[in-house]
C-alpha positions as CSV (number, residue, x, y, z in Angstrom):
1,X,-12.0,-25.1,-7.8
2,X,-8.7,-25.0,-10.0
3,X,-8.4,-27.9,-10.5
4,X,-9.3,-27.3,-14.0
5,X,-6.3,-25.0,-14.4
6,X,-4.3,-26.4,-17.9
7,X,-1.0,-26.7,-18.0
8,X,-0.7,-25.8,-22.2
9,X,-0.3,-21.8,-21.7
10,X,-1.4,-19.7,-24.6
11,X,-0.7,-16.4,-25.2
12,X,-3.9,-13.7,-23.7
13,X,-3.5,-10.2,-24.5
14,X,-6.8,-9.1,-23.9
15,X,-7.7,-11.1,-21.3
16,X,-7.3,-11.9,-17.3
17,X,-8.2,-14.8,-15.0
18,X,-7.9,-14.4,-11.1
19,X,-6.2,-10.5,-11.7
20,X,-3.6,-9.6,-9.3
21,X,-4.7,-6.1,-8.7
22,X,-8.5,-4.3,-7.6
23,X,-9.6,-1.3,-8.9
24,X,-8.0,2.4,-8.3
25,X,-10.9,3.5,-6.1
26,X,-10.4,1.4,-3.3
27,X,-6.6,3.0,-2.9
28,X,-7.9,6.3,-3.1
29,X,-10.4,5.3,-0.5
30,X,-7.9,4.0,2.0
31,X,-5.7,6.6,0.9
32,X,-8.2,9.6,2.1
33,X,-9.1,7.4,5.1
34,X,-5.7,8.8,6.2
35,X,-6.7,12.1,6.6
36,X,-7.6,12.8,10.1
37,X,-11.8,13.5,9.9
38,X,-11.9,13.1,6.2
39,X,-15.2,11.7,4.7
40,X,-14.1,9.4,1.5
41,X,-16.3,10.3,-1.2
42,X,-17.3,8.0,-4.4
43,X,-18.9,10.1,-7.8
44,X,-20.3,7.4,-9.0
45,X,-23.0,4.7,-8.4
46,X,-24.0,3.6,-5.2
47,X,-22.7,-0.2,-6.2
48,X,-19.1,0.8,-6.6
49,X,-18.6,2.2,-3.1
50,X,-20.3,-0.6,-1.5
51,X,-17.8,-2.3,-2.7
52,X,-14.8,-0.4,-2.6
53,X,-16.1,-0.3,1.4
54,X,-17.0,-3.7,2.3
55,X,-13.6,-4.9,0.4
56,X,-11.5,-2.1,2.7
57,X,-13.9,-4.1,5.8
58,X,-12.9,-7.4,5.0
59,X,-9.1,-6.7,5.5
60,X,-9.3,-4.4,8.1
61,X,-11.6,-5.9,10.3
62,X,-13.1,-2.3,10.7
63,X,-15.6,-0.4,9.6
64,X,-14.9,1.9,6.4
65,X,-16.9,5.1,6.1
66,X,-17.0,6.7,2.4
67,X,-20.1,8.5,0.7
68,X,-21.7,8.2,-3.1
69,X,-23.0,10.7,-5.3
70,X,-25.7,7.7,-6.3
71,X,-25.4,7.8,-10.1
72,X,-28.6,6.5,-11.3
73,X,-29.4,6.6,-15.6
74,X,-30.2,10.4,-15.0
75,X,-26.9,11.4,-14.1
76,X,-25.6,8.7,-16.6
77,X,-26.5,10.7,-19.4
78,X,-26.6,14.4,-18.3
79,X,-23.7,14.2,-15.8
80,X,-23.4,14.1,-11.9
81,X,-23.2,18.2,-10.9
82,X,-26.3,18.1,-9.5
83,X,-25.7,14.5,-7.4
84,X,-22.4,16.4,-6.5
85,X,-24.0,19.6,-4.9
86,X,-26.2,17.3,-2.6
87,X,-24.3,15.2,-1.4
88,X,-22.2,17.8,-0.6
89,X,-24.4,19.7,1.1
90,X,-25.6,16.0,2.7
91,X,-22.0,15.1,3.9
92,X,-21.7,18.5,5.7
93,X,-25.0,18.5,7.3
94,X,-25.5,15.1,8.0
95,X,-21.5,13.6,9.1
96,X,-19.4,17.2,9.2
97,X,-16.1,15.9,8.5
98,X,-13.3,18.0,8.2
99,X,-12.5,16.9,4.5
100,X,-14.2,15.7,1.4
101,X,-11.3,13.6,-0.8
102,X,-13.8,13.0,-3.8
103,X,-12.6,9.9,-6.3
104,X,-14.1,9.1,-9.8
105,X,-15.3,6.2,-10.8
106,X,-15.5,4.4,-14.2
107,X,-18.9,6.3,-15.0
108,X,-18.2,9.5,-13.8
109,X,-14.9,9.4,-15.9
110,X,-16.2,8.2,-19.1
111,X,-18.9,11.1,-19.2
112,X,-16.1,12.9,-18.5
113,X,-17.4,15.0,-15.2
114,X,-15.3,18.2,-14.3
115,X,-14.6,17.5,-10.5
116,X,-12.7,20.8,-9.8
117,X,-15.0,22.9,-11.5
118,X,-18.2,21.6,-9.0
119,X,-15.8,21.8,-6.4
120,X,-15.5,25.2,-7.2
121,X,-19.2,25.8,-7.7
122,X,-19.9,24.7,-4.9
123,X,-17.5,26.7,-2.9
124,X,-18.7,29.6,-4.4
125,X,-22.5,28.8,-3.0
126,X,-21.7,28.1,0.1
127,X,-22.1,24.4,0.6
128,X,-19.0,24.2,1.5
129,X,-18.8,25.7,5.2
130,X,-16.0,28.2,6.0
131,X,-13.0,25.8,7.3
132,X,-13.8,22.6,5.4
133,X,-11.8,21.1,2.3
134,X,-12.6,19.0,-0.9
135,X,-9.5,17.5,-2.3
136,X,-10.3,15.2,-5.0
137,X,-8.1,12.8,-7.2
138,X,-9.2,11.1,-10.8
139,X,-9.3,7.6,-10.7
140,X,-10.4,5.6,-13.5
141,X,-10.8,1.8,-12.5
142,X,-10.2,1.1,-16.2
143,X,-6.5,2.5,-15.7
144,X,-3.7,1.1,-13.8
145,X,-5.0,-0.6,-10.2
146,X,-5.5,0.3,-6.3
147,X,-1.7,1.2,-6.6
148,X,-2.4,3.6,-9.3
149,X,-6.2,5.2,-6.9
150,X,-3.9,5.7,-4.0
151,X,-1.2,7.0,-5.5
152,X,-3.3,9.6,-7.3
153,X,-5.3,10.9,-3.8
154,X,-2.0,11.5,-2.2
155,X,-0.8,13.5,-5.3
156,X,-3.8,15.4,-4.8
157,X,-3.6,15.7,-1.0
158,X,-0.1,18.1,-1.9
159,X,-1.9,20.0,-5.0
160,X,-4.8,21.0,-3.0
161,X,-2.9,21.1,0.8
162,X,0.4,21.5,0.9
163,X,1.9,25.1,0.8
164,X,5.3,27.2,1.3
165,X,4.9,29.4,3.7
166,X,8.1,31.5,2.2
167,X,10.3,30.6,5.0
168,X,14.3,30.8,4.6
169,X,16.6,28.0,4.7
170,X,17.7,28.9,8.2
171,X,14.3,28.6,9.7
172,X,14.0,25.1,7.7
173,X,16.9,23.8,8.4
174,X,15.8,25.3,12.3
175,X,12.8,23.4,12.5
176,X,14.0,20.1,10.8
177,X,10.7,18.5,10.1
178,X,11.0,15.7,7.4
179,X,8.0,14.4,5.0
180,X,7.3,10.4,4.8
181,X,5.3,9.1,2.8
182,X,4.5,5.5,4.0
183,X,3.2,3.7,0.8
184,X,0.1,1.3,0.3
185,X,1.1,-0.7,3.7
186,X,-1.1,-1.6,6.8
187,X,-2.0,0.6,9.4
188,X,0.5,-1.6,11.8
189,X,3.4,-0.8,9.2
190,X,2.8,2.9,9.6
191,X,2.9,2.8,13.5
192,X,6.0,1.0,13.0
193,X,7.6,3.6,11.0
194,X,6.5,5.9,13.3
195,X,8.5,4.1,15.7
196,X,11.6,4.2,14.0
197,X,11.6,7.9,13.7
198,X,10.2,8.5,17.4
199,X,13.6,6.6,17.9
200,X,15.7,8.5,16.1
201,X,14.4,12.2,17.3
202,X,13.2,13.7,14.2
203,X,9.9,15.4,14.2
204,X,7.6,14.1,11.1
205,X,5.0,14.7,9.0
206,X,3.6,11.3,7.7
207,X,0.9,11.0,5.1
208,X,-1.9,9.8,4.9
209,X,-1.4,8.3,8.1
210,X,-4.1,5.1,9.0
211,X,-2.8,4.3,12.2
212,X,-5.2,5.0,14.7
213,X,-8.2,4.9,11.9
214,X,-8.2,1.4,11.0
215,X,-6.6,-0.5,13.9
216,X,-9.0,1.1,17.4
217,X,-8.9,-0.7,20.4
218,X,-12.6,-1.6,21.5
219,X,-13.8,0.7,23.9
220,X,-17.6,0.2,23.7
221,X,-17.8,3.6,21.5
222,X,-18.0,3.9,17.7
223,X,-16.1,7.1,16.5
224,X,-17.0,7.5,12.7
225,X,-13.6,10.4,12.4
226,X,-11.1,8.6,15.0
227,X,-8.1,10.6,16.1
228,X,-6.1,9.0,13.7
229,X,-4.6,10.3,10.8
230,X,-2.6,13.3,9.2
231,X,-4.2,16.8,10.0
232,X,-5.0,19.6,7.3
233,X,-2.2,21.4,8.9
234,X,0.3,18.8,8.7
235,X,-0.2,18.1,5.4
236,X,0.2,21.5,4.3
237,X,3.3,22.5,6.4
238,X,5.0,19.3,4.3
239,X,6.1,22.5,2.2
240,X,8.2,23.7,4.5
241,X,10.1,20.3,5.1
242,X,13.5,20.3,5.0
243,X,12.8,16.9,2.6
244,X,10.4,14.2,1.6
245,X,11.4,10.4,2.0
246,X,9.1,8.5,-0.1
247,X,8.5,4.7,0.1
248,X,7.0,2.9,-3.1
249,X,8.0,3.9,-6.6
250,X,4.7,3.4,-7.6
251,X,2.4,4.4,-4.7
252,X,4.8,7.0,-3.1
253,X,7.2,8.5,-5.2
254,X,4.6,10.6,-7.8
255,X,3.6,12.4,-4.4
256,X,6.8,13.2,-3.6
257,X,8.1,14.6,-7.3
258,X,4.8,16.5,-7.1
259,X,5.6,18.2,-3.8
260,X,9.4,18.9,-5.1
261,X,8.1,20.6,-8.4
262,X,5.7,22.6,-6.1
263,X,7.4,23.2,-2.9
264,X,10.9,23.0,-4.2
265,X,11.3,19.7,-1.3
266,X,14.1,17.9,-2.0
267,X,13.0,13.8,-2.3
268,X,14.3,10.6,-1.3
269,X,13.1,7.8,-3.4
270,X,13.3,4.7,-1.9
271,X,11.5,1.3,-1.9
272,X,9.6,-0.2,0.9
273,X,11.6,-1.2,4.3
274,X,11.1,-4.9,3.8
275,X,13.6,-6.5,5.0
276,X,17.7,-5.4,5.6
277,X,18.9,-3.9,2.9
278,X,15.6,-1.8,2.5
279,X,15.9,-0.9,6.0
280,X,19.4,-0.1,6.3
281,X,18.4,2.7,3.4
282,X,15.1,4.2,5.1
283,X,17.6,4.5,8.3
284,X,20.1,6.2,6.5
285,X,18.1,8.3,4.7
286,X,16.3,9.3,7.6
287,X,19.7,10.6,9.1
288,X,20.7,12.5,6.1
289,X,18.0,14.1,6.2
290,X,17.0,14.9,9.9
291,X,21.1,15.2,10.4
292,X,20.4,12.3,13.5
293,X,22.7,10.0,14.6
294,X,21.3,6.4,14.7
295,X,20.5,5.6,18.0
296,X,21.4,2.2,19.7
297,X,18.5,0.8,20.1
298,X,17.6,0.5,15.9
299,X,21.3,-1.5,15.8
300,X,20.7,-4.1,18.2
301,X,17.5,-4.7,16.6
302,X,19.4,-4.7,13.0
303,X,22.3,-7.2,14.7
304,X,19.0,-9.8,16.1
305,X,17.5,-9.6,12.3
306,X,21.4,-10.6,11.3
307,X,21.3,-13.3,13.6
308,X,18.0,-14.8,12.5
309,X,19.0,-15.0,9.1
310,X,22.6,-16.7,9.9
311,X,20.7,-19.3,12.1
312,X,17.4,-20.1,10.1
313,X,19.6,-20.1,6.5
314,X,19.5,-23.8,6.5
315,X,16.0,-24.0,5.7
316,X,16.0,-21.1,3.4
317,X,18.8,-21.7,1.5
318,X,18.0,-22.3,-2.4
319,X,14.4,-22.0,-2.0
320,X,12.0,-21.7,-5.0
321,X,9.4,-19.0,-4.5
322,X,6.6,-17.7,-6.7
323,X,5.6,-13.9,-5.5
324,X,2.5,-12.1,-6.2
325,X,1.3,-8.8,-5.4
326,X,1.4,-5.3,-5.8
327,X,4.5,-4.1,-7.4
328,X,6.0,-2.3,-4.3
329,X,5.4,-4.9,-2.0
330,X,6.6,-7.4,-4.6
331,X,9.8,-5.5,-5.5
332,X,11.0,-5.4,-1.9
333,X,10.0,-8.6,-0.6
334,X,12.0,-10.0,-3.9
335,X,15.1,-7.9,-2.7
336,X,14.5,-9.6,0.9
337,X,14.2,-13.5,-0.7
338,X,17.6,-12.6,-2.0
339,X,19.0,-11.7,1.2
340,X,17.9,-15.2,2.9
341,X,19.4,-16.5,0.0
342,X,15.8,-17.9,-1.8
343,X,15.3,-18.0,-5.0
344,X,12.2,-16.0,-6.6
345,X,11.3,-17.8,-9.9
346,X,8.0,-16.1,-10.5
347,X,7.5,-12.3,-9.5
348,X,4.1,-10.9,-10.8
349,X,1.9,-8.0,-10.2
350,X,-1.5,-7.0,-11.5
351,X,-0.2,-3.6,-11.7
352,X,0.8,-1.9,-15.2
353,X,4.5,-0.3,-15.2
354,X,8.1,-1.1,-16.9
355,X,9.4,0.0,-13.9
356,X,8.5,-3.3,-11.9
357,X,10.1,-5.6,-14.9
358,X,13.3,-3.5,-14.9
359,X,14.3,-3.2,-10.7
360,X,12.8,-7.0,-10.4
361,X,15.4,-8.5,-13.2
362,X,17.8,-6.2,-11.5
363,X,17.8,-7.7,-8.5
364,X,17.7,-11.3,-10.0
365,X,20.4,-11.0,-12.8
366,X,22.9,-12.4,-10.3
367,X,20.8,-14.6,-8.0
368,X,17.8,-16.3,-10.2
369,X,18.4,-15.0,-13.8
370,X,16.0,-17.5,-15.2
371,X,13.3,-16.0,-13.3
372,X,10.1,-15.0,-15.0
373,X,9.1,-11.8,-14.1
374,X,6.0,-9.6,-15.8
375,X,3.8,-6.6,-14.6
376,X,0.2,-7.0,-15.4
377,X,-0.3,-10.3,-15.1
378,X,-2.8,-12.8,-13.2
379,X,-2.8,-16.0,-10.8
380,X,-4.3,-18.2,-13.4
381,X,-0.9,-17.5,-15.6
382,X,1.1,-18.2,-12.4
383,X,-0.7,-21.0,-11.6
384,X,0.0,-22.6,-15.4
385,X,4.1,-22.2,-14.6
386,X,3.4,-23.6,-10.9
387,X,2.1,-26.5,-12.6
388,X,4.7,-26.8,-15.1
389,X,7.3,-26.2,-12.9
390,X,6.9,-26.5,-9.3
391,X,7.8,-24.2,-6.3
392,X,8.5,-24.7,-2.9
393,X,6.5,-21.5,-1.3
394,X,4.0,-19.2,-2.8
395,X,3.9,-15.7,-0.9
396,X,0.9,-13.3,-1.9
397,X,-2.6,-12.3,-0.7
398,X,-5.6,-14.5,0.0
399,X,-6.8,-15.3,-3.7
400,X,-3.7,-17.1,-3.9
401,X,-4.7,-19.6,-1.1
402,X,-6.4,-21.2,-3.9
403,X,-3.4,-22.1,-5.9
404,X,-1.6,-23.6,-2.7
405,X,-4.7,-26.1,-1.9
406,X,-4.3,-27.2,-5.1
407,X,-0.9,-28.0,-5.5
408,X,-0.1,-28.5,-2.1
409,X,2.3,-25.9,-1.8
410,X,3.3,-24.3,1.9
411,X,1.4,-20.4,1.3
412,X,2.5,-17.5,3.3
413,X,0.1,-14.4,3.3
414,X,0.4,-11.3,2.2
415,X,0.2,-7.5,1.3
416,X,-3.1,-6.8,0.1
417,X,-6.2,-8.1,0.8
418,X,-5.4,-10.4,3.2
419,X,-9.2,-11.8,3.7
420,X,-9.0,-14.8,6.4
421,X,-6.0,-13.8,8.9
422,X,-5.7,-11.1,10.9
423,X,-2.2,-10.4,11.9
424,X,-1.6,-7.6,9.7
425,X,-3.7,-5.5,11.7
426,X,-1.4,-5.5,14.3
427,X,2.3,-6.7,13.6
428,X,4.2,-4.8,11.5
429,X,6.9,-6.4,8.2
430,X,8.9,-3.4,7.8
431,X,11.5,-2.5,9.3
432,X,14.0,-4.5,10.7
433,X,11.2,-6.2,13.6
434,X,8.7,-6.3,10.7
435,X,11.2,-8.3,8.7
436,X,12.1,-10.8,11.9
437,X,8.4,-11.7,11.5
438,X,8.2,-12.2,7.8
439,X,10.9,-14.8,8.7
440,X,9.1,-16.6,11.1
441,X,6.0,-17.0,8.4
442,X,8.2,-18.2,5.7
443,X,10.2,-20.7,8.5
444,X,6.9,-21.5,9.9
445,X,4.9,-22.4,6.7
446,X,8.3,-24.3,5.4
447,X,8.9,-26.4,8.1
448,X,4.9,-26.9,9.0
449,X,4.5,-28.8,5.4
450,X,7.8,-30.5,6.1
451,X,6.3,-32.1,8.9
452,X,3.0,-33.2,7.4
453,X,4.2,-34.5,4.6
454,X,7.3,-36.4,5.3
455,X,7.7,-40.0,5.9
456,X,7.1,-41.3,9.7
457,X,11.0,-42.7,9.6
458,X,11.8,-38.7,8.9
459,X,9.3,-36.4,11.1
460,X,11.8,-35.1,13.9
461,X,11.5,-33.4,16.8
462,X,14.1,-30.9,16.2
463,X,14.7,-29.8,12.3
């Protein structure tokens, strides 16, 4: 199908083909499903939440729960207060969850709908029931991405939860709990992280938190509010953290600033744990902060990554790679490629921000400085330089399976959505086991091609 793809690149400023990026609903979506018994909740039109849902299904394999305040041409015009009201009062009847998060939509936003002020209406006549919350977080799809959506429900998970209780820095440093906020990752990559602190004895407050929401064993019973997630009380005792370690510049960090300027929290901000180097700094930050010693266990797991990358360097070494994705996932996974020694040559996001130009060409200015790097982009300009200028691996999500039919170039899913696999559900890449497995893709998909396409004289049975 893109096969039709041109190789003459013109300049588009106010178009995109194939985008690299959703809309910001579906991160606040996923963002609120990691609340523990939180009901997602759409102002907007029916249509948009159907699909913010069935898009959240497809990569989860599970199914996604949100509400809609079922815009029709009424509320179009004279705004959505009265859709608002009952659906509240619906949601409580009907589902009881413990908390409403409440995202805007393109419609609600451009009619410019005042989402605190119903909230607050509607606390005031009671459709709120005594011990429930509404949070709620603006998100614009005409603005930023999915990044951007989730990035703005967890900013507004600390302005409506999280509190000081006024304790002293004794009885802080006393109870010793640290913040982590996780990032736009799978539910298996929180678990992991989950892991790494279990390991090294510090008691946590992660959120949100989608492990155990969107990965359930089947057990024969559907539980629409699973046991998964961050509590209400959780999330508001992250003021009284002794500090906040915050993975993601742009999904991650905003929360944590926010929760600093409120709480007076010191942060940490630090990138994604793809990979060593990334790693190495969660871990260290992690003992800083929860004044740990790192147990053994995290460096022999460190010393097996080392030895993966010493033995498989052979087939990594000088590697072309064209990344795609969002810019957090995309940033770290580039600082990984440098570590096996590969060499990125286009790095693209969907997502709008400087930020992603500036840390990317800082991590290439010594290893691929010819690399062409931009923030919101799409896969039909990547495809054009592919064609111009081959690769020898494309890493991104599923719409870029497209590009490696065509060209016939090995493909190695993922971050987000990843549509026809399903080992992200369930096997962590971060950390330093989650980078051991982002390996073996990359090796696997390498040296799979290698053996279809060589000649018979050169197909081996050891590479």
């Amino acid at each position: 199908m893109l096969d039709g793809t041109t190789t003459e690149i013109k300049p588009r400023e106010a178009l995109r083909i194939n985008p690299a990026k959703t809309c910001q609903p579906i991160g606040a979506m996923y963002a609120a499903l990691g609340i523990n018994g939180c009901m997602p909740h759409s102002h907007g039109s029916q249509g948009c939440c159907a699909y913010h849902r069935s898009h959240l299904t497809r990569h989860f394999k599970e199914p996604v729960v949100a509400t809609s305040s079922s815009f029709t041409e009424g509320a179009s015009v004279f705004g959505g207060l009265a859709n608002m009201t009952q659906a509240l009062s619906n949601i409580f009847t009907i589902y009881n969850p413990k908390v409403v998060a409440v995202h805007t939509t393109c419609l609600s936003e451009v009619i410019g709908d005042d989402i605190p002020m119903m909230i607050k209406k509607a606390t005031e006549e009671g459709i709120i029931p005594e011990g429930k919350v509404v949070i709620h977080a603006n998100t614009p799809s005409f603005v930023g991405s999915h990044v951007t959506g989730f990035a703005n429900m967890v900013t507004g998970m600390v302005k409506y939860l999280s509190e000081s209780s006024g304790k002293t820095e004794p009885q802080l440093k006393a109870d010793a709990q640290l913040n982590l906020i996780p990032g736009f990752i799978d539910p298996a990559d929180m678990r992991e992280l989950k892991r790494i602190v279990h390991e090294m004895g510090v008691k946590t407050v992660m959120f949100p938190d989608t492990s155990g929401v969107l990965d359930l064993p089947q057990d024969g019973r559907y539980r629409m509010f699973p046991s998964g997630g961050a509590t209400v009380a959780a999330i508001k005792s992250a003021g009284d953290s002794v500090g906040t370690i915050a993975l993601g510049h742009f999904a991650s960090h905003p929360a944590a600033t926010e929760l600093d300027e409120k709480c007076n929290v010191p942060c940490a901000l630090l990138e994604l744990p793809y990979g060593l180097t990334n790693t190495d700094r969660l871990i260290h930050a992690i003992r800083n902060h929860g004044g740990v010693e790192v147990p053994s266990s995290l460096g022999e797991e460190r010393g097996r990554l080392l030895d993966a990358i010493s033995d498989m360097h052979q087939y990594f070494h000088g590697k072309r790679v064209a990344i795609a994705g969002d810019p957090d996932h995309v940033i770290a996974l580039t600082q990984f490629l440098v570590e096996l020694d590969m060499k990125p040559a286009y790095v693209i996001t969907g997502s709008p921000g400087n930020h992603f130009e500036n840390r990317v060409k800082e991590l290439l200015v010594d290893h691929a400085p010819n690399a062409v790097v931009l923030q919101n982009s799409d896969l039909f300009a990547l495809h054009q330089w592919i064609k111009n200028e081959p690769v020898d691996l494309i890493i991104g999500n599923t719409y870029s399976k497209y590009i490696s039919r065509v060209e016939n170039i090995p493909f190695v899913r993922f971050g987000f959505p990843v549509l026809d696999r399903m080992g992200h559900r369930y096997f962590p890449s971060v950390g330093y086991m989650g980078a051991l497995r982002l390996m073996e893709k990359i090796n696997d998909a390498l040296l799979d091609h290698q053996d279809r396409e060589c000649p018979e004289e050169n197909f081996e049975l050891v590479q």
